[in-house]
SESE-489330 format. One line per field, with one value per residue (C-alpha): residue number from 0; residue in three letters; x, y, z. Coordinates in nm, 2 decimals, decimal comma, always signed. Example, Ala and Ser with C-alpha at 12.3 -4.5 7.8 and 13.67 -1.06 7.14 Angstrom:
BEGIN
seq	c(0 1)
type	c(ALA SER)
east	c(+1,23 +1,37)
north	c(-0,45 -0,11)
up	c(+0,78 +0,71)
//
This chain:
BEGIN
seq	c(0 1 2 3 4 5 6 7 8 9 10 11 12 13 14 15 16 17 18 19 20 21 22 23 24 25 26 27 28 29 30 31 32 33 34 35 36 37 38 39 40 41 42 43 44 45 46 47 48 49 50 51 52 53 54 55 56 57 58 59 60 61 62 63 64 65 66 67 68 69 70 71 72 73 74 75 76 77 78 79 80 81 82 83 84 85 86 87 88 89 90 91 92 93 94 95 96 97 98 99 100 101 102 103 104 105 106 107 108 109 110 111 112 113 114 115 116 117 118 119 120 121 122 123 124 125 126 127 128 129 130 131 132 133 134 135 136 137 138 139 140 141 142 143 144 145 146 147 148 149 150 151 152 153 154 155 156 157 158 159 160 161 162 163 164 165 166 167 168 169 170 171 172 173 174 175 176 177 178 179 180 181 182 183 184 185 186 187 188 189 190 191 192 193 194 195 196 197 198 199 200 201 202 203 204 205 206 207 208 209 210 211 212 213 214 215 216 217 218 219 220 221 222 223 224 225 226 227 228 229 230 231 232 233 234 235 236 237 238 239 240 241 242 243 244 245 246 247 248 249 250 251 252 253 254 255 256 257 258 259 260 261 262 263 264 265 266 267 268 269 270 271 272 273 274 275 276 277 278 279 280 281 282 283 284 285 286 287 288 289 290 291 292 293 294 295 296 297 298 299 300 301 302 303 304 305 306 307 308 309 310 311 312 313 314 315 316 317 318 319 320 321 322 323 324 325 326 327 328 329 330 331 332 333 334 335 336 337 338 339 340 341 342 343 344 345 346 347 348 349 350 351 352 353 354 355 356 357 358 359 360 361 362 363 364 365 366 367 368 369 370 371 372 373 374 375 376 377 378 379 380 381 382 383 384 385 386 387 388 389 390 391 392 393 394 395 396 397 398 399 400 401 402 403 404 405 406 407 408 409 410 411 412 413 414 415 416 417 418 419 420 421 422 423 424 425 426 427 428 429 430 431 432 433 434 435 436 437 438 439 440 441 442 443 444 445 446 447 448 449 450 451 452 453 454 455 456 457 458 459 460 461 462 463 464 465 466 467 468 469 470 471 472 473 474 475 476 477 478 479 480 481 482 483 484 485 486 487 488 489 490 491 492 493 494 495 496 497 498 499 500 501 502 503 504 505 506 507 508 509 510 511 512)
type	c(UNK UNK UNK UNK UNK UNK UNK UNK UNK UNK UNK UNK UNK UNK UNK UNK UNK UNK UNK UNK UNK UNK UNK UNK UNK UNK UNK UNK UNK UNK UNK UNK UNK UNK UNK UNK UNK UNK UNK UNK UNK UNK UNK UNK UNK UNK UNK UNK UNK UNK UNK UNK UNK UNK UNK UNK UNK UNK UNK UNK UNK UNK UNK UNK UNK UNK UNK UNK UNK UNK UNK UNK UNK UNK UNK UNK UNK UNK UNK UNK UNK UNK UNK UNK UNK UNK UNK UNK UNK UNK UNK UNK UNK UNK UNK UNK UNK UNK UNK UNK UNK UNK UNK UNK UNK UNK UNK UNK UNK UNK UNK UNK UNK UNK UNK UNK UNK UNK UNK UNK UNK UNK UNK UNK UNK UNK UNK UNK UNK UNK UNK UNK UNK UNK UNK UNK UNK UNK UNK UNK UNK UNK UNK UNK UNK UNK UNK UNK UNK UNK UNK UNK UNK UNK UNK UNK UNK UNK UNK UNK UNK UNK UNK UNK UNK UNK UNK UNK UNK UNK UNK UNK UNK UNK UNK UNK UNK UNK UNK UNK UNK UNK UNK UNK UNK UNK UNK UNK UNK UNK UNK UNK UNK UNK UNK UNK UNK UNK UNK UNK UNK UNK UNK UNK UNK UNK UNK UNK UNK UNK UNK UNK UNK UNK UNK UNK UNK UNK UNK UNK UNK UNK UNK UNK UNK UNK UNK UNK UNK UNK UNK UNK UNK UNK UNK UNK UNK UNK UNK UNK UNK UNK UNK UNK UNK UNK UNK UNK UNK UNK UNK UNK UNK UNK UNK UNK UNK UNK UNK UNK UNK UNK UNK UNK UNK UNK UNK UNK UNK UNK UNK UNK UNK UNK UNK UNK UNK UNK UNK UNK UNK UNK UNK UNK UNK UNK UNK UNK UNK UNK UNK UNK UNK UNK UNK UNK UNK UNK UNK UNK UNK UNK UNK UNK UNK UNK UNK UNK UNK UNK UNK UNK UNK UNK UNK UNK UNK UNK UNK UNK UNK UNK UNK UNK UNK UNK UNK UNK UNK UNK UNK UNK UNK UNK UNK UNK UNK UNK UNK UNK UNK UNK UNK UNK UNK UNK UNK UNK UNK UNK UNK UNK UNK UNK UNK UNK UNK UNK UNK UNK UNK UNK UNK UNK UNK UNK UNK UNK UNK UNK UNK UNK UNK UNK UNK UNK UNK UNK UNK UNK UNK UNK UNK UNK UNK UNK UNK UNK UNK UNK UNK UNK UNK UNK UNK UNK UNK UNK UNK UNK UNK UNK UNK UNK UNK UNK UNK UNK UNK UNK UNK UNK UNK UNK UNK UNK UNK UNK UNK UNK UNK UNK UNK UNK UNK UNK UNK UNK UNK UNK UNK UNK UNK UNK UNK UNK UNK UNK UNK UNK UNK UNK UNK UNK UNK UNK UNK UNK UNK UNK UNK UNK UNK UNK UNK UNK UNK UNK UNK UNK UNK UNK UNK UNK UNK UNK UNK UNK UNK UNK UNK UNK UNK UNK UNK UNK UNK UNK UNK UNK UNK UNK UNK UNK UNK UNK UNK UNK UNK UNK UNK UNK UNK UNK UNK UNK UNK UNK UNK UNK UNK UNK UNK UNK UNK UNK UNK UNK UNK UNK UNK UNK UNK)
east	c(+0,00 +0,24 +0,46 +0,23 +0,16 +0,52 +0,59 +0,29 +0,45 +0,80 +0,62 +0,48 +0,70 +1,07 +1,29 +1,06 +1,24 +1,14 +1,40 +1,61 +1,85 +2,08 +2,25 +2,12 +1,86 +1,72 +1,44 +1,16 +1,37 +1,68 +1,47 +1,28 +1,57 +1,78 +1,43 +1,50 +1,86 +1,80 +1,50 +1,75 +2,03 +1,75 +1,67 +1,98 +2,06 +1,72 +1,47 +1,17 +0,81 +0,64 +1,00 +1,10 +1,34 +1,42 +1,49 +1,75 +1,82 +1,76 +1,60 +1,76 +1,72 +1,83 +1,56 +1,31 +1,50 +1,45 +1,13 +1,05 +1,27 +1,08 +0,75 +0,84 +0,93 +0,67 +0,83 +0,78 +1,00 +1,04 +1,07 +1,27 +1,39 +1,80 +1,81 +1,73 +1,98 +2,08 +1,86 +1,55 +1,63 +1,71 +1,36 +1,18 +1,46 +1,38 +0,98 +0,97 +1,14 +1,36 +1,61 +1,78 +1,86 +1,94 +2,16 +2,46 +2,80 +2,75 +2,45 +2,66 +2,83 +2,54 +2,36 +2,56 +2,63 +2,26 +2,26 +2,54 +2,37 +2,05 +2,23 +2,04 +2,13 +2,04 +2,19 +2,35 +2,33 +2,53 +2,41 +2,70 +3,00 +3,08 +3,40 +3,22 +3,13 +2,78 +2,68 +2,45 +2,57 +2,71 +2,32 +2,23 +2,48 +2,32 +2,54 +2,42 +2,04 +1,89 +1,51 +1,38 +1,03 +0,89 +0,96 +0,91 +0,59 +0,73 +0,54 +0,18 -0,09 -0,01 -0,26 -0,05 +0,17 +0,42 +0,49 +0,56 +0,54 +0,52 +0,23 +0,41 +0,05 +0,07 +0,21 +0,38 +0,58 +0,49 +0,26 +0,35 +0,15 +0,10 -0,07 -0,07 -0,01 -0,43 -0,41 -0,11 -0,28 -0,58 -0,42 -0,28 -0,59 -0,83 -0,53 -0,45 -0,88 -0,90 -0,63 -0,59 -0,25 -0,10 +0,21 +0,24 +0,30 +0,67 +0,67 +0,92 +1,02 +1,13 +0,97 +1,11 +1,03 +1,02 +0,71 +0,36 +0,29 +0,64 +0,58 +0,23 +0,21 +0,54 +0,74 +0,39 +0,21 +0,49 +0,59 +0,24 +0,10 +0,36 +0,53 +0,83 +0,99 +1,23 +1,39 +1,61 +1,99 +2,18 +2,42 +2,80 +3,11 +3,36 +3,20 +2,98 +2,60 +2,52 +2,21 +2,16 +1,85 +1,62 +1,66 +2,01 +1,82 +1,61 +1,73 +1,79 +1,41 +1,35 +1,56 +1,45 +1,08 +1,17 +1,43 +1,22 +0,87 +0,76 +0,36 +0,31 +0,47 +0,39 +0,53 +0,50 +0,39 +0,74 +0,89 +0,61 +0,66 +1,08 +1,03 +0,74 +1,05 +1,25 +1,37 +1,24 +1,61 +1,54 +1,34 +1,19 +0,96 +0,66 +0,41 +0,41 +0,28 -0,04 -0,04 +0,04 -0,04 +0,03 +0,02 +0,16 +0,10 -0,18 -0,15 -0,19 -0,34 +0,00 +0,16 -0,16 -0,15 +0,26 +0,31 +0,04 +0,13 +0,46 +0,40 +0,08 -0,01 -0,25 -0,10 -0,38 -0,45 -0,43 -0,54 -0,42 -0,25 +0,01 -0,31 -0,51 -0,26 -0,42 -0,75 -0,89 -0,78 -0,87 -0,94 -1,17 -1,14 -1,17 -0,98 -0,84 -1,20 -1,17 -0,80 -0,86 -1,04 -0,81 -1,13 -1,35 -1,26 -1,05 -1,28 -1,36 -1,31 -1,55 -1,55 -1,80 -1,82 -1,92 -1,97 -1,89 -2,20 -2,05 -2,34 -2,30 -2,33 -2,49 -2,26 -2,08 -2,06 -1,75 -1,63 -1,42 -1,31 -1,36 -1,25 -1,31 -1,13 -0,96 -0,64 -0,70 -0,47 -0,69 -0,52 -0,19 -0,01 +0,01 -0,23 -0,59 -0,70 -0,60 -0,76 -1,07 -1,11 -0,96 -1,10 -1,46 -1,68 -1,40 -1,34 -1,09 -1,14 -0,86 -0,85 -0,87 -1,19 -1,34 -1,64 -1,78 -1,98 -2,26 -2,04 -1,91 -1,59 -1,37 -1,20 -0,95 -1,00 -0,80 -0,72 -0,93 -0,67 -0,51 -0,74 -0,59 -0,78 -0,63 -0,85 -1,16 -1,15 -1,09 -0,85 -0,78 -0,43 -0,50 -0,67 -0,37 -0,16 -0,31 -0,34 +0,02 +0,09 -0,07 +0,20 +0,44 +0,74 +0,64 +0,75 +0,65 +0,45 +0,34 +0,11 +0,10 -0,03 +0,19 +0,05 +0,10 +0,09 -0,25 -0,41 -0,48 -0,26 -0,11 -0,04 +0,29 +0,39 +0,73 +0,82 +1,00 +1,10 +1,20 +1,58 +1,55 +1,28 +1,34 +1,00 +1,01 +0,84 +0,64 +0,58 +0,40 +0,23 +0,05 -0,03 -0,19 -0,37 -0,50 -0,65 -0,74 -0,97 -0,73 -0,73 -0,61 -0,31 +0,01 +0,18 +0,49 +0,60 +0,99 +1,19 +1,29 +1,52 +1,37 +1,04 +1,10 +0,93 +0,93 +1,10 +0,78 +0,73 +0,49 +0,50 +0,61 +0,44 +0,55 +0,87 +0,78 +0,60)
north	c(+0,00 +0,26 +0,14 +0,18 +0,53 +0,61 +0,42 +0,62 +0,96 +0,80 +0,70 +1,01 +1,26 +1,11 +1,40 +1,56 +1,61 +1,41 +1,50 +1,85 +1,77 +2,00 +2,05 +1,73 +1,69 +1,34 +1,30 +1,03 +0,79 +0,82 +0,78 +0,45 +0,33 +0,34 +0,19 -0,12 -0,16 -0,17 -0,37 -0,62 -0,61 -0,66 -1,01 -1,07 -1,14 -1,30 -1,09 -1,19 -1,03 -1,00 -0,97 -0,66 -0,43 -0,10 +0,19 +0,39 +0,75 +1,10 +1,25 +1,17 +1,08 +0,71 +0,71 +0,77 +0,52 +0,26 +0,27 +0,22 -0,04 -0,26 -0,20 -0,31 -0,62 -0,65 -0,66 -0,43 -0,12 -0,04 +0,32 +0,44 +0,81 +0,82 +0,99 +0,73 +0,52 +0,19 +0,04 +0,18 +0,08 -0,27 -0,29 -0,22 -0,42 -0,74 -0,65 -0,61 -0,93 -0,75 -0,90 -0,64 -0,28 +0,02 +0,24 +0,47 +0,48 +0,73 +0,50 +0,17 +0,09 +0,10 -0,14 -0,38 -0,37 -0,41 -0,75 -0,89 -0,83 -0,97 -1,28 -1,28 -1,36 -0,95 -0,79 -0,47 -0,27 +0,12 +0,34 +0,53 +0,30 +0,24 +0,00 -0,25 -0,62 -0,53 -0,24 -0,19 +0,11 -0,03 -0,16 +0,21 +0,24 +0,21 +0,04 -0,27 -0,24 -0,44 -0,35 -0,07 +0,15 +0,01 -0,37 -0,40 -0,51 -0,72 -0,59 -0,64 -0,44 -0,54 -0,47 -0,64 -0,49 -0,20 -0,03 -0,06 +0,25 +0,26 +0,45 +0,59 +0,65 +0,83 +0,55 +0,21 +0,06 +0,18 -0,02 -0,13 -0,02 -0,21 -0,05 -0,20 -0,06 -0,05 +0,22 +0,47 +0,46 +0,55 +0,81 +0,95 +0,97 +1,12 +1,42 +1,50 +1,50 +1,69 +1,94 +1,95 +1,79 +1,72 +1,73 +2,07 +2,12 +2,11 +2,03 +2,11 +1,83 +1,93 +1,72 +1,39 +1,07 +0,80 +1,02 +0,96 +1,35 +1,39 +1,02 +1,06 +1,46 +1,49 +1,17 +1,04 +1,36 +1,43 +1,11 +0,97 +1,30 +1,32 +1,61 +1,74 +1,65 +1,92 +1,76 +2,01 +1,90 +1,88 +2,11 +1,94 +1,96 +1,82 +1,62 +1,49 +1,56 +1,71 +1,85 +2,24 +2,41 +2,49 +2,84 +2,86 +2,66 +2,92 +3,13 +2,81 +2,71 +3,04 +3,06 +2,69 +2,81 +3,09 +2,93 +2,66 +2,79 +2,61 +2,51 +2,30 +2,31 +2,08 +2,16 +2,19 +2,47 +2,53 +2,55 +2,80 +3,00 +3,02 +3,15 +3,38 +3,53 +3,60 +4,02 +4,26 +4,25 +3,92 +3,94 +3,66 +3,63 +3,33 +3,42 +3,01 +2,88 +2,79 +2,60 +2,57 +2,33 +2,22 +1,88 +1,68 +1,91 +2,21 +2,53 +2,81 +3,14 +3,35 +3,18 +3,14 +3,54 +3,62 +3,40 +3,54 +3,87 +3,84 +3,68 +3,74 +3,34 +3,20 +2,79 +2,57 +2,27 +1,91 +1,64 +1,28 +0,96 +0,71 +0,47 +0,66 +0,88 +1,21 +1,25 +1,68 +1,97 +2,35 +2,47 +2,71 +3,04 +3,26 +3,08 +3,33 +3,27 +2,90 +2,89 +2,67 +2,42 +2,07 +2,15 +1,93 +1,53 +1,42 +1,27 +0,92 +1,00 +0,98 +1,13 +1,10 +1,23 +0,96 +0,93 +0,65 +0,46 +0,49 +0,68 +0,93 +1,29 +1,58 +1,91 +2,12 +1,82 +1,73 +1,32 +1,10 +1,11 +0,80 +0,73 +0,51 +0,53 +0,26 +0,44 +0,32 +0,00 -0,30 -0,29 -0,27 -0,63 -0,91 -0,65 -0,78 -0,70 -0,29 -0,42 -0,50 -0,12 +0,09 -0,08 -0,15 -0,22 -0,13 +0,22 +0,36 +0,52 +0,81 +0,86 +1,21 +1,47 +1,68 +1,85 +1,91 +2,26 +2,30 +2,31 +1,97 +2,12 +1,95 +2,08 +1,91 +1,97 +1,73 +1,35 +1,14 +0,88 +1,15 +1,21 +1,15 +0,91 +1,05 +1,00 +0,91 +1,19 +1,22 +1,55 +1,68 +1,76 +2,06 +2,25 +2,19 +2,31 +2,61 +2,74 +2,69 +2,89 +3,18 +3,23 +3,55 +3,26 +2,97 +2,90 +2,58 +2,32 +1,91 +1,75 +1,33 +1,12 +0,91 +0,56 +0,40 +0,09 +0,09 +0,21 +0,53 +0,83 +1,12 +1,45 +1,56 +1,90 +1,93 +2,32 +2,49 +2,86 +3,14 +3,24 +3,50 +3,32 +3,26 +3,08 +2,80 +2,45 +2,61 +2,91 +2,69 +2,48 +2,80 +2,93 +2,64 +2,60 +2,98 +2,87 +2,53 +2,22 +2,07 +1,71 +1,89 +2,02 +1,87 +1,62 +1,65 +1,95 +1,89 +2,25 +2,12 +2,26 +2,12 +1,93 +1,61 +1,68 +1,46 +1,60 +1,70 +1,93 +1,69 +1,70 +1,28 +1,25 +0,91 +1,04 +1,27 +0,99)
up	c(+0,00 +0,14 -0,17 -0,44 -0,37 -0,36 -0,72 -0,82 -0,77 -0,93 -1,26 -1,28 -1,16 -1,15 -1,13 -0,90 -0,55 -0,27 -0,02 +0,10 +0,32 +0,39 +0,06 -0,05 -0,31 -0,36 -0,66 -0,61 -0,86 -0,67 -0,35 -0,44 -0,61 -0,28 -0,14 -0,37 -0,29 +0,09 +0,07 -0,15 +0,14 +0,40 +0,21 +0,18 +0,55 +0,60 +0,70 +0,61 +0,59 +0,96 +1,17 +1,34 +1,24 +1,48 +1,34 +1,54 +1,37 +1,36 +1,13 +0,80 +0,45 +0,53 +0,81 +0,53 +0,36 +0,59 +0,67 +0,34 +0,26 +0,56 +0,43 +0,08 +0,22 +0,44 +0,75 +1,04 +1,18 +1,53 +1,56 +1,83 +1,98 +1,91 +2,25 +2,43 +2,68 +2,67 +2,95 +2,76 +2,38 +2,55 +2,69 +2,36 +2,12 +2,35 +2,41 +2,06 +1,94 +1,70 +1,43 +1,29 +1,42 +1,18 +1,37 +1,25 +1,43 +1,70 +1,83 +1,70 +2,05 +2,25 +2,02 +1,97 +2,37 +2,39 +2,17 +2,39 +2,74 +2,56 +2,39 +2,10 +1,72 +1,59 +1,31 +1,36 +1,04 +1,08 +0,80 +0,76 +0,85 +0,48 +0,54 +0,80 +0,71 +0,89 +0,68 +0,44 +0,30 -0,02 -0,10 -0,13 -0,46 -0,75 -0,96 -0,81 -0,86 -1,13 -1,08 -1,19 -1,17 -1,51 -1,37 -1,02 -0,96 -0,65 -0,31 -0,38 -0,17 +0,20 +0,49 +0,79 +1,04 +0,96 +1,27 +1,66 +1,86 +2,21 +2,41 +2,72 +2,95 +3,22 +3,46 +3,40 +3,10 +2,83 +2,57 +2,23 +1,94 +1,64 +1,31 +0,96 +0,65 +0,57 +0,91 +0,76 +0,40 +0,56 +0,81 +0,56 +0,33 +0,58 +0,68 +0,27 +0,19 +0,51 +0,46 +0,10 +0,10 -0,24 -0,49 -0,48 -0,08 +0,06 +0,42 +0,69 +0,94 +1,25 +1,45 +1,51 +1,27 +1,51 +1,70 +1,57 +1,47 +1,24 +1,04 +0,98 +0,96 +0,80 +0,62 +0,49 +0,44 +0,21 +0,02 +0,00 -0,19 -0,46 -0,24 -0,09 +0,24 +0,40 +0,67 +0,94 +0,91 +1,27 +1,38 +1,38 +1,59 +1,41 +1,16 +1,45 +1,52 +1,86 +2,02 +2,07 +2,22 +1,94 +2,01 +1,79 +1,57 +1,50 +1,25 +1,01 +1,03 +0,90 +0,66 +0,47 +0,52 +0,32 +0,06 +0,05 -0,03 +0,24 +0,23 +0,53 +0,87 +1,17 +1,50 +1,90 +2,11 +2,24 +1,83 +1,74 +2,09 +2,01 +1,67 +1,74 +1,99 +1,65 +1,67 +1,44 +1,28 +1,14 +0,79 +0,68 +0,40 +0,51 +0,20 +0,07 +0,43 +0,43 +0,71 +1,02 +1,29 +1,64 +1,86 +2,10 +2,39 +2,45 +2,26 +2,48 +2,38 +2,49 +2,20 +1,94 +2,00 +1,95 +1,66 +1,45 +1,57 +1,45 +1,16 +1,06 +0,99 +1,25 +1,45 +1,40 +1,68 +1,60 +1,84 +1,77 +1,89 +1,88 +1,84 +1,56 +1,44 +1,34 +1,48 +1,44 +1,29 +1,32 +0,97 +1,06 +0,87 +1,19 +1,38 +1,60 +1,80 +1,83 +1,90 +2,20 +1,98 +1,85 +1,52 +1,37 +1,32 +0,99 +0,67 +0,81 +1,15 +1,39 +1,71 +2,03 +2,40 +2,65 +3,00 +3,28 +3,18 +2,80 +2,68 +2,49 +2,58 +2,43 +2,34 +2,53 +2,80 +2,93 +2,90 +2,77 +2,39 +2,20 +1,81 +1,56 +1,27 +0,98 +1,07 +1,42 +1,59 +1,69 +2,04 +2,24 +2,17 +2,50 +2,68 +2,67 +3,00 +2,91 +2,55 +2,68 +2,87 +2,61 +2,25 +2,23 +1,92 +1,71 +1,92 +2,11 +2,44 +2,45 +2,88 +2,69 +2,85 +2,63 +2,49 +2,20 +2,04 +1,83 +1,53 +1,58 +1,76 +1,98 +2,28 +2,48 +2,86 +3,06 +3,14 +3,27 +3,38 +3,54 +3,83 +4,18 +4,42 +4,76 +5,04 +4,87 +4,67 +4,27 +4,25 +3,88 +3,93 +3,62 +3,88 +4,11 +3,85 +3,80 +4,12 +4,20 +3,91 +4,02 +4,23 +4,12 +4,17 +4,03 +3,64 +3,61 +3,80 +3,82 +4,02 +4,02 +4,25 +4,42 +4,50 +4,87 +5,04 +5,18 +4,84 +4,74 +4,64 +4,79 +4,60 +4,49 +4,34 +4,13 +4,11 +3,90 +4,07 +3,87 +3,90 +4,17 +4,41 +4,77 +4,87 +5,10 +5,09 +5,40 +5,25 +4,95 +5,17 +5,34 +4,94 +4,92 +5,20 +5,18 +4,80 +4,79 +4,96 +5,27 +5,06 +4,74 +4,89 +4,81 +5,04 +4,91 +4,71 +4,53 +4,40 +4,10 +3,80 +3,49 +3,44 +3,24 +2,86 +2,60 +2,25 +2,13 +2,50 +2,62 +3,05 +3,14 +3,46 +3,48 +3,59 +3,86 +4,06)
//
């Protein structure tokens, strides 16, 4: 499936280009041709349609690469953050029962320390370590390939599995998502009818791949509509990549969505909120982007208001999941007064408002968000207890609250699974959160519930002060006593530096508890 539409775009528009990187420039033809050379090598060392392959990169061409090499060959990648450490990759290389991993030499090490500790027969395959026995670099040349566009006919349409992601959920290991080819053709169907995605759109990745939002919003978006992916290059230290705060990254965003002509541009609220921060001095020329969009955390008004004000193009909010992929999208053409809103569902998606009793509830009533959807998984694998909760009558039940308008609106207003059961009591820890941050030296704040031996949950608050605060853990305690419910204050209240965020700026409460 994900194949054909690829070839599709190759026989008709060869030359076209598929890829910017950097000052690399790789057409469709070159791009499915180093498709079919991988795919070969892949083979070649006996993987075979339904084993797992993890995918351990940044964001690069030969990311793109090798997802697509897996799914013409039918077999599934695992799709894992770069950044993470050894003890984590190792948990999801053996939960996953992988065969092969696709790594590149700063990330080599690790990996193959991982298949050692785990004594298991994996093939290490480093992108970019041309004179190792274990690379499949050399597949990538074409003087090798044989095939070409006019005769491979090879990967029929395929509607098994193509993906593992992992759900993190608020608490507990995190659970492994499967979704099929049939899901991504159909996620990215319902986004492209939705937002009128097609060949002529070139769309900025800055996002990462591995994430749900940048390979169904960016990688797909792109390739599967016959347009253009511009993917962000890293920053090197002597021929090395290394991370830097997205703030020095700034004036290079700019620059490629002007050079460019960029159409489309996915990001987070904390990428729109650095650039909106770009001086006066800097002149940049947006006139090609048509839209932008938001997700992975809440978009607050503060930054809705100084991005549009400083460049005059309105962030619109998209809701989705690992499990559905991309679920709503504001499109309305005044959005500025629904800003708040995630929009209306995708084509083919539907979306419903329930309550505890599963009923459904009439608009502007707050409950849990349920979709159903082709593009959605049939369940989290080896978890049928959480199965039978969360997927009913071929619907997902988010944990998400919301409410609906008139309009057919959605608006995302907390987490159910994230109430606290302290004492009896259900405390939203939102309401928590907001109060603390009334206070003139508080920049950030956390609330989880912490579980205890004899059931229940007590409350804890992580705090982030600002740099010149001199507040006590006391002199917190009495704020919130002065403001708040005696069984809604916090039990334990931690000073803390930095609250743990994902890479897309979502809060992991997991790690605070």
């Amino acid at each position: 499936m994900l194949e054909e539409l690829l070839r599709k775009t190759v026989e008709k528009s060869p030359s076209k280009t598929a890829i910017v990187y950097d000052r690399l420039r790789i057409s469709y033809q070159d791009l499915y041709n180093q498709i079919g050379g991988l795919s070969q090598g892949l083979s070649s060392i006996g993987i075979q349609p339904g084993d797992c392959v993890a995918i351990i990169l940044p964001n690069n061409p030969e990311f793109v690469i090798s997802f697509y090499a897996l799914a013409k060959i039918n077999a599934i990648a695992l799709l894992l953050n770069p950044l993470f450490k050894q003890e984590e990759l190792s948990y999801y290389i053996q939960d996953s029962q992988v065969k092969a991993i696709i790594t590149d030499s700063k990330r080599a090490e690790i990996c193959q320390n991982i298949i050692s500790s785990l004594h298991l027969s994996i093939e290490l395959i480093c992108i970019d370590t041309i004179d190792s026995s274990e690379s499949l670099i050399r597949y990538f040349n074409d003087l090798i390939l044989s095939e070409t566009v006019e005769n491979d006919r090879s990967a029929s349409a395929f509607s098994g599995n193509a993906i593992y992601q992992y759900s993190s959920g608020s608490t507990g290991r995190p659970k492994r998502v499967c979704r099929t080819q049939y899901n991504l053709y159909h996620e990215v169907q319902n986004l492209a009818e939705t937002a009128k995605i097609n060949e002529s759109d070139t769309i900025l990745c800055i996002v990462p791949l591995y994430h749900a939002h940048g390979l169904g919003n960016c990688l797909l978006a792109a390739l599967c509509n016959g347009g253009t992916l511009v993917i962000l290059e890293p920053v090197l230290q002597n021929g090395i990549p290394v991370e830097v705060p997205f703030v020095f990254r700034r004036q290079r965003v700019l620059e490629l969505l002007e050079s460019e002509t960029v159409t489309i541009f996915p990001a987070v609220p904390y990428i729109f909120d650095i650039l909106a921060g770009a001086g006066d001095d800097i002149s940049v020329n947006l006139s090609t982007l048509r839209l932008c969009f938001s997700a992975g955390n809440f978009l607050s008004q503060e930054i809705f208001d100084k991005f549009i004000a400083r460049f005059g193009i309105p962030i619109r909010q998209l809701y989705g999941c690992t499990e559905a992929g991309s679920v709503s999208i504001n499109l309305d053409e005044n959005v500025a007064n629904t800003s708040n809103s995630v929009g209306k569902s995708l084509k083919n998606v539907e979306i419903t408002i329930i309550n505890n009793e599963e009923k459904e509830l009439p608009v502007e009533t707050i409950g849990e968000i349920v979709i159903k959807s082709e593009a959605l998984t049939k369940g989290y694998d080896n978890r049928p207890e959480l199965n039978q909760q969360a997927f009913k009558n071929g619907c997902f039940l988010t944990g998400d609250l919301g409410k609906k308008d008139a309009a057919g609106r959605l608006y995302i207003t907390g987490r159910k699974k994230l109430l606290i059961d302290t004492g009896g009591y259900k405390v939203d820890p939102i309401e928590i959160e907001d109060i603390l941050m009334t206070h003139p030296q508080v920049q950030e704040a956390v609330v989880v519930g912490v579980p205890q031996a004899n059931a229940g949950e007590i409350i804890k608050a992580a705090i982030v002060l600002d740099e010149t605060a001199n507040v006590t853990i006391e002199e917190m305690l009495s704020f919130c006593q002065e403001r708040m419910a005696s069984f809604k204050v916090p039990k334990i209240i931690d000073f803390i530096d930095e609250i743990p965020k994902s890479p897309l700026g979502k809060v992991l409460r997991k790690n605070l508890v």
